[in-house]
N, C-alpha and C positions, 0 to 999 in steps of 0.2 A: 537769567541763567540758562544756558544751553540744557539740554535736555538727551541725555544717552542714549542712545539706538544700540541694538541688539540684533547681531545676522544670523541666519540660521548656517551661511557656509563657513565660519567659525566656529563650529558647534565640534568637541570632542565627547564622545562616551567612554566612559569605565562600568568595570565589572565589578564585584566584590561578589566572590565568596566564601562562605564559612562551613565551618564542618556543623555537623549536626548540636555538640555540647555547645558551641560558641552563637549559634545561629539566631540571637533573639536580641531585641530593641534594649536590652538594658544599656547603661552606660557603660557600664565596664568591659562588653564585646563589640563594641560599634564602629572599633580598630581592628578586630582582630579579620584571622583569617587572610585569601589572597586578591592582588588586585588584576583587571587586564584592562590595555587600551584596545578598543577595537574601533577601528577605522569603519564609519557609517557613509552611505550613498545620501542625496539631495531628497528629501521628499520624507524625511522622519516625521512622526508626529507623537505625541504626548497630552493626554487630556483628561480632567474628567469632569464627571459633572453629577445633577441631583437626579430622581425620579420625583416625581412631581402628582397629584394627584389632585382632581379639577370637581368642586360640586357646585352644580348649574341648577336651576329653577325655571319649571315649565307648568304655570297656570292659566286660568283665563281670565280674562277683564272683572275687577273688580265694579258694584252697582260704579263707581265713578270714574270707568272707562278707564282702568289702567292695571296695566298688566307686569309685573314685578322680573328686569330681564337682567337682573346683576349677575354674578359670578363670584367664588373663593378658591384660591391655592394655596395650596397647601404642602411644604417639604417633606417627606415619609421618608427619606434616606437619601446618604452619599451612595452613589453608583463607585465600584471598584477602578480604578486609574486603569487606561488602555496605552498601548503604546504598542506601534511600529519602526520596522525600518530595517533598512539592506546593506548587507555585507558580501563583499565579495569572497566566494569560496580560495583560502589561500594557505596551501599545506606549506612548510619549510622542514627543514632540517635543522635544527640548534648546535649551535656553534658552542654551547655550555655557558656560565658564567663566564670561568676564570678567564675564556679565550675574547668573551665580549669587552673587557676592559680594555684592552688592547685594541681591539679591532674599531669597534665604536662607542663614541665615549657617552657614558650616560645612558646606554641602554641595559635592559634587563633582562637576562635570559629566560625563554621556561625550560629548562635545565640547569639542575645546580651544577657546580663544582665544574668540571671537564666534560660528563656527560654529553651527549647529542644526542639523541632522544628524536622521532618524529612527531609534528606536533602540526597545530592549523591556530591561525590569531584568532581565531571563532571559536574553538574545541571547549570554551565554557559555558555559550551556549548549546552545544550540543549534549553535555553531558547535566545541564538541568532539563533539559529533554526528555533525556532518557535515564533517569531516576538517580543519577547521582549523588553522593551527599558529605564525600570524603574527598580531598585532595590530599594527594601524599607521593612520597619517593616508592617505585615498586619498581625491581631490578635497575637500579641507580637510575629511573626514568619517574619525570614528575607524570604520575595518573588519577584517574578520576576515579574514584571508586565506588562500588557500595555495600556501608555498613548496617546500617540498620534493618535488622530483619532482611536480610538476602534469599533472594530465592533458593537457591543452591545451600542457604545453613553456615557457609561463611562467609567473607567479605571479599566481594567478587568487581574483578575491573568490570567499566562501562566504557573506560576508552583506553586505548592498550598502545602505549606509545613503545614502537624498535628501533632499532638502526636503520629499516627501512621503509618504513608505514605504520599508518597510526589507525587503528581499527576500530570502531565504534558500534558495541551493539546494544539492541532495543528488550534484553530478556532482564532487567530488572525494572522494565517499565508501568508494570503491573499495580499501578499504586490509586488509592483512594484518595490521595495528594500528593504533588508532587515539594521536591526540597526546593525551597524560592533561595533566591539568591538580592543584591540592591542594584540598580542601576542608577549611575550619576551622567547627568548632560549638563556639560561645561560650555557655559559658552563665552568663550574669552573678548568677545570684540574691542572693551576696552581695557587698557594693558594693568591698570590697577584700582578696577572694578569689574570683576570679570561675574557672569550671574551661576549661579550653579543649582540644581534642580536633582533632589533623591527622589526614588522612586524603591521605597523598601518591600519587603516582601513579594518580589516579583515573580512572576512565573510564564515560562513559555508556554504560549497556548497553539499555534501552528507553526510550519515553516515550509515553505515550496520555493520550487525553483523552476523558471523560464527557460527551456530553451533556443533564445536567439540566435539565429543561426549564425549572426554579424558579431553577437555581444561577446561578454567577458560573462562564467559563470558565476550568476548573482544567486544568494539567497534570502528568501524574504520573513522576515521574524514579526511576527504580532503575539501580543499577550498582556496578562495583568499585570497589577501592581496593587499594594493596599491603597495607597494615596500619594499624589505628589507636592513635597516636602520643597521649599525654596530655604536653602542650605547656605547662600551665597556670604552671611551674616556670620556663616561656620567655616571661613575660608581663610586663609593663610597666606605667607607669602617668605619664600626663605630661599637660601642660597648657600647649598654643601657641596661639597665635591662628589665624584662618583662615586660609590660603591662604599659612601658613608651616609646612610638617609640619616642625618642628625640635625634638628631642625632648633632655632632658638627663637625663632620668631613668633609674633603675636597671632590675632583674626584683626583683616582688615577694617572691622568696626571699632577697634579697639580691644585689651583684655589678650590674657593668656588662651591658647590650645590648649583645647580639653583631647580626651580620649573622643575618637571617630572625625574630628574634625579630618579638613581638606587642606592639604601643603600644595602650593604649584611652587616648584624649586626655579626660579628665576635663571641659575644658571646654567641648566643643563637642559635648555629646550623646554622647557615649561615643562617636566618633567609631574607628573599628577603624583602625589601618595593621601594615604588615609591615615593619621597619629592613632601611632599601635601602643605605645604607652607613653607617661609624662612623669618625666624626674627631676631633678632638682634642680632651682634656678630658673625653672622654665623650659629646659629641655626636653624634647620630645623626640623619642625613636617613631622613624616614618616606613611604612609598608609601601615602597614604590611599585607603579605600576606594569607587570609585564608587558613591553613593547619590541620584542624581536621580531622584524622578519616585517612591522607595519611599515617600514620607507623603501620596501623593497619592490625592484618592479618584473623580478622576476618569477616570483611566484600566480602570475593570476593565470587562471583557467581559460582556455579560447572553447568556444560552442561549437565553434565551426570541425571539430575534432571528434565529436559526441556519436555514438552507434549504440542501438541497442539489438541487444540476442533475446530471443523470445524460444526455448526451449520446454517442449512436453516434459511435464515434472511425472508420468507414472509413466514408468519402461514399456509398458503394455501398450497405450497410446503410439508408439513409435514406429508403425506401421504403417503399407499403403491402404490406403481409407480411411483412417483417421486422421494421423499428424505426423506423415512421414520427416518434413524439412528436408533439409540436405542425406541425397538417397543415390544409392546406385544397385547395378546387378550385379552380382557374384559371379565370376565368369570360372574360376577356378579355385582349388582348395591344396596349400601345398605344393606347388607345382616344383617348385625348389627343392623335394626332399625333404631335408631335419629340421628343415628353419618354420615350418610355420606361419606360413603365412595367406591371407588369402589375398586373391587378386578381383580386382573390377573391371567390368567390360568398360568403363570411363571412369574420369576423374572423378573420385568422390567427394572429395573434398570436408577432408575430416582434420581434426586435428587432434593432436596426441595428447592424448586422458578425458574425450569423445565416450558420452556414455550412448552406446549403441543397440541397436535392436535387428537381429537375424530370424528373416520369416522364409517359407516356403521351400525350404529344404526336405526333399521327401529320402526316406530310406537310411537315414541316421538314427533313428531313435537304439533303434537295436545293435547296433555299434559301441565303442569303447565312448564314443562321446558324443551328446546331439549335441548340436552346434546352434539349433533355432533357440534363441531366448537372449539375454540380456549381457552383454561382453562391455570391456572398458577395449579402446583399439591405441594402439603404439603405430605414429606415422612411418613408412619406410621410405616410401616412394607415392605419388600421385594419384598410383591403381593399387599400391599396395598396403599391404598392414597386417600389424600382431594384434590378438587377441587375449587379454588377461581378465582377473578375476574381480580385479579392485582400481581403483584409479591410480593409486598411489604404486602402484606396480607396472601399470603403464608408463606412467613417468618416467619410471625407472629405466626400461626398458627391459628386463635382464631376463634370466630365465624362471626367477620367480613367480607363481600367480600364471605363468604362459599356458594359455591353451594347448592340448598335445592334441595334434591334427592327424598325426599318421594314422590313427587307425579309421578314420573316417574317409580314404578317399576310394573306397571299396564298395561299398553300399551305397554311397551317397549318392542322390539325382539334386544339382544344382538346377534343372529348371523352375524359373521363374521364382528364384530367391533374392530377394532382396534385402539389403543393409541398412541402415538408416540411424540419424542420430539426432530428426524429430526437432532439428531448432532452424527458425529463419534469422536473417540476418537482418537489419531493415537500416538502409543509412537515412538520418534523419532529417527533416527541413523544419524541423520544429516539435516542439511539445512542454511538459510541463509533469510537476509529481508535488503533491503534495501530502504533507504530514499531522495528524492535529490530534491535542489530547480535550478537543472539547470541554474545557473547562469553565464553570460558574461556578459563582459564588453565592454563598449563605447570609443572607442578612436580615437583621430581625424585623418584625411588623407591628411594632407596640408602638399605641396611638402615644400622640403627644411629645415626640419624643424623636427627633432624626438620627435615625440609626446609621451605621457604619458597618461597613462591610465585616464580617466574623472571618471568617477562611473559606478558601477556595476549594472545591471539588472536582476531579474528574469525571469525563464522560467515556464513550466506547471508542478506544481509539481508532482512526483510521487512515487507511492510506492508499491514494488512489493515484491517479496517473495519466496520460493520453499524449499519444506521440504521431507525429507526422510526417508520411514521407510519398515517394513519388512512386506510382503504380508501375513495378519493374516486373522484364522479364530478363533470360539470358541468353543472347545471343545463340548458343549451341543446346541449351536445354531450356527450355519454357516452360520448366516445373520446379527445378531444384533450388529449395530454399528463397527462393523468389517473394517479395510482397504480396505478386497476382497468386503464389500458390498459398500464400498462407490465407487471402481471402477465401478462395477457391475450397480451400480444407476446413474453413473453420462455417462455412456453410453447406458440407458436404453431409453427408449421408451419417458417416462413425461422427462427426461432431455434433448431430441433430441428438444424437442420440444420448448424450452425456447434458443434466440437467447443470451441475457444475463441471469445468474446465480447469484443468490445475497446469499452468505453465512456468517454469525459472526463466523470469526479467531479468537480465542483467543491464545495467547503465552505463558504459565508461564514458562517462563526462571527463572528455579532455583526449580521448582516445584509448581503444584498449593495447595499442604499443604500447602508450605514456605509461600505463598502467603498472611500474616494475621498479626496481628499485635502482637509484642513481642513474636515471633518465632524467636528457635536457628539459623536458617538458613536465610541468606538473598534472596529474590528474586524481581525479576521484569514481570510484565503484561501489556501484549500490547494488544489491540483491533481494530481489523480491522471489522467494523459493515454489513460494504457490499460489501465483495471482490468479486468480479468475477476468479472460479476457472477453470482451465485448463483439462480435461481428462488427468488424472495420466498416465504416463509412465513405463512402465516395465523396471527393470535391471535384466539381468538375470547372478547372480551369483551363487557362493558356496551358500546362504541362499536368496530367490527372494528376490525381493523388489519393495517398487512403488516410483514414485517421482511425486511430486504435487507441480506448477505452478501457483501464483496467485497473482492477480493484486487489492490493494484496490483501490475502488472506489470512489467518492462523492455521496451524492444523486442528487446532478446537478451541473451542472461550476461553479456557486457561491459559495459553499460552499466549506468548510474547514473541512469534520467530514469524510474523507474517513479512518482517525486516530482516535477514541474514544479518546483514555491515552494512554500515560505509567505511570504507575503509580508503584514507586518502595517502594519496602518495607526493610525494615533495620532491621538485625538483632537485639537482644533484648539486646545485650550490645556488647562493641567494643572496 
């Protein structure tokens, strides 16, 4: 008799998760809750194995010259199941249910009804991440939420899906464990013995991303599980129409579907679901799995798009001699008259809602307004710009929040004032960020006895980072915002001087054009508010380069904000 073989590039993953009441191995919830297909890269793995414990014997020759050199092992415990594997970062826009029946058959929105909702075929792993533990409709948008004990005292998103971006934040990650969720790997190779593999109580334990400067933006997932579960004995096989998961079929060993078993729906693409309940006759209502947006090929992220802003997080810092970035001299104040505006002897190259820093202005303080300290700037022109109170007033533009200039240009001595808004720009040839909730597990140590893994624990979370790029200067100025000047600064004299460094990273993985809402290109932005950066490294190649080292921070052990977002955006159809 032939003998089955098993490919690993046949291999599909599902997600299952449950809210908090439904989230345990009884029979009766082992259906419930939601499911997702997420599309995995070559090179997954899934394992586990024993800890093992060795007592050896070391005497000397007994009177009849022999010396006793056996050995005993012993099993002390299951080690908790490990698994990796890569997914590509991929935001969409949901087309809702009602419109996916029509459009493609057999697919499942994550949006009910008409909804469109911004959303990523990964956003379930992201929100066991980041302390999740709810899934629900929040402003007709399906979100991740969390309930149990919230920071905040109520029940707060973790990932905030709009009409134009899906936002993801790390402040309810604070947890002594995280909510585990199951993961199933299918692997169909043959059409009616296909192997299927749980992996219950799972938890992400890191996630990082490469940036290849040639590649597509990947993210890489490792973490636990309680144990891995060979399920295949618990698998189905049926054939319903779309948007009727109604299954009558058996398990392919033989025997009725019970609650939590595995459907592959023959007719609609081998459609995955979980049996959420079983009625009479044999009939079983099926939780199918959400698959929008996984056959699409317009959603994937290019690297080659990627830049990052490294920005002085204290206004103070934003000065020459510590961490001016992008700076110029104030050549004039108001020259216009009522409008307000000041001008630069060069381009300065700001952009509008620019948190800036004004030094060196003498002979204002005693005027209707000093001008040296901390302003948001409104773009006008190249050399020019308004000065307001708030960013969001910048933006604006209007005369809200506007600095009033007139009575300043009386007293004031512009020499040697300078403007500044203290961030470099660095276009990247490479780098890398990673995320981890250092997580172990508890298992007991009672002789005689092979223990099993109890539950899983957190460690300190962290998140670090290192990006690469080419040692730049600029053609007309060989200091503004440059690479060579951020080395140049962060080895200077005001940065020797600061034990910790606090800078806003920003990411736009994919570009920060992409970055906006119903743009051809999809991308994603991460914010890091207050990293602490490393004195950049020289490579010395065919073309130099620096490499830059950096660690997000909290603003103290309590908090949860050393992450801002990520917040991804989806391209404008898919």
């Amino acid at each position: 008799m032939a003998q089955q073989l098993y490919f690993s590039r046949d291999t599909r993953m599902f997600v299952q998760f449950r809210n908090t009441t439904d989230n345990t191995e009884n029979a009766a919830d082992l259906g419930k809750g939601s499911l997702w297909e997420i599309p995995i890269l070559d090179g997954y793995s899934f394992s586990q194995t024993t800890n093992t414990s060795e007592i050896t014997l070391a005497e000397m020759e007994s009177t009849a010259g022999v010396s006793r050199r056996g050995r005993r092992m012993f099993t002390d415990s299951l080690a908790p199941a490990e698994f990796s594997f890569s997914t590509y970062i991929r935001p969409f826009k949901s087309l809702g249910q009602s419109a996916l029946g029509n459009v493609y058959s057999g697919t499942v929105g994550a949006d009910t009804g008409s909804n469109t909702g911004c959303h990523s075929i990964e956003e379930v792993l992201w929100a066991a991440m980041t302390g999740a533990d709810k899934y629900i409709a929040n402003n007709n948008f399906m979100s991740f939420r969390r309930n149990v004990n919230p920071v905040s005292g109520s029940e707060t998103d973790v990932i905030t899906p709009t009409a134009t971006e899906s936002t993801i934040v790390f402040t309810e990650s604070n947890r002594s464990a995280m909510h585990s969720f199951t993961i199933f790997f299918l692997i169909d190779t043959a059409t009616s013995n296909p192997l299927l593999y749980r992996l219950p109580e799972a938890v992400i334990n890191e996630v990082s991303i490469d940036f290849d400067v040639d590649g597509i933006a990947t993210l890489n997932w490792t973490g636990f599980a309680k144990e891995v579960q060979d399920n295949s004995e618990k698998l189905g096989f049926s054939s319903h129409a779309t948007n009727q998961p109604n299954c009558t079929g058996g398990r392919v060993g033989g025997g009725n579907l019970i609650l939590g078993d595995a459907v592959i729906n023959t007719e609609n693409s081998r459609q995955f679901g979980l049996v959420a309940t079983v009625g009479a006759a044999g009939s079983s209502a099926v939780t199918e799995a959400i698959d929008e947006a996984t056959t699409s090929t317009a959603n994937f992220i290019r690297n080659r798009l990627t830049s990052v802003s490294i920005e002085a997080a204290d206004a103070t810092d934003k000065v020459a001699g510590t961490f001016p970035g992008q700076h110029a001299v104030i050549s004039a104040v108001d020259v216009s008259g009522s409008t307000d505006k000041i001008t630069t002897s060069t381009a300065h190259g700001f952009t509008t809602g620019d948190e800036v820093r004004i030094s060196g202005i003498t002979g204002s303080a005693g005027t209707a307004v000093d001008l040296n300290g901390t302003h948001f700037v409104n773009v006008t022109s190249t050399t020019q710009l308004k000065l307001y109170n708030t960013e969001a007033n910048a933006k604006t533009g209007g005369g809200t929040g506007l600095t009033d200039l007139d009575a300043l240009n009386a007293g004031a001595t512009l020499t040697s004032s300078v403007i500044a808004n203290g961030k470099y720009s660095l276009t990247l040839t490479g780098g890398n960020f990673n995320i981890g909730n250092n997580i172990t597990y508890l298992v007991p140590e009672e002789l005689g006895a092979i223990n099993k893994p109890l539950e899983h624990v957190t460690g300190t979370r962290t998140a670090t980072g290192n990006a690469t790029c080419y040692l730049t200067l600029e053609d007309t100025d060989t200091t503004n915002g440059t690479s060579r000047q951020f080395f140049n600064d962060m080895v200077g004299t005001g940065a020797m001087g600061k034990v910790v460094n606090k800078f806003k990273v920003v990411m736009d993985i994919g570009g920060s054009t992409a970055a906006a809402a119903s743009t051809a290109d999809p991308a994603v932005k991460i914010t890091f508010p207050t990293a602490h950066i490393e004195v950049p490294t020289h490579s010395v190649e065919d073309v130099i380069s620096l490499e830059t080292n950096f660690t997000a921070l909290p603003t103290d052990f309590g908090s949860a904000d050393e992450i801002t977002s990520v917040i991804y955006y989806p391209p404008s159809a898919y």
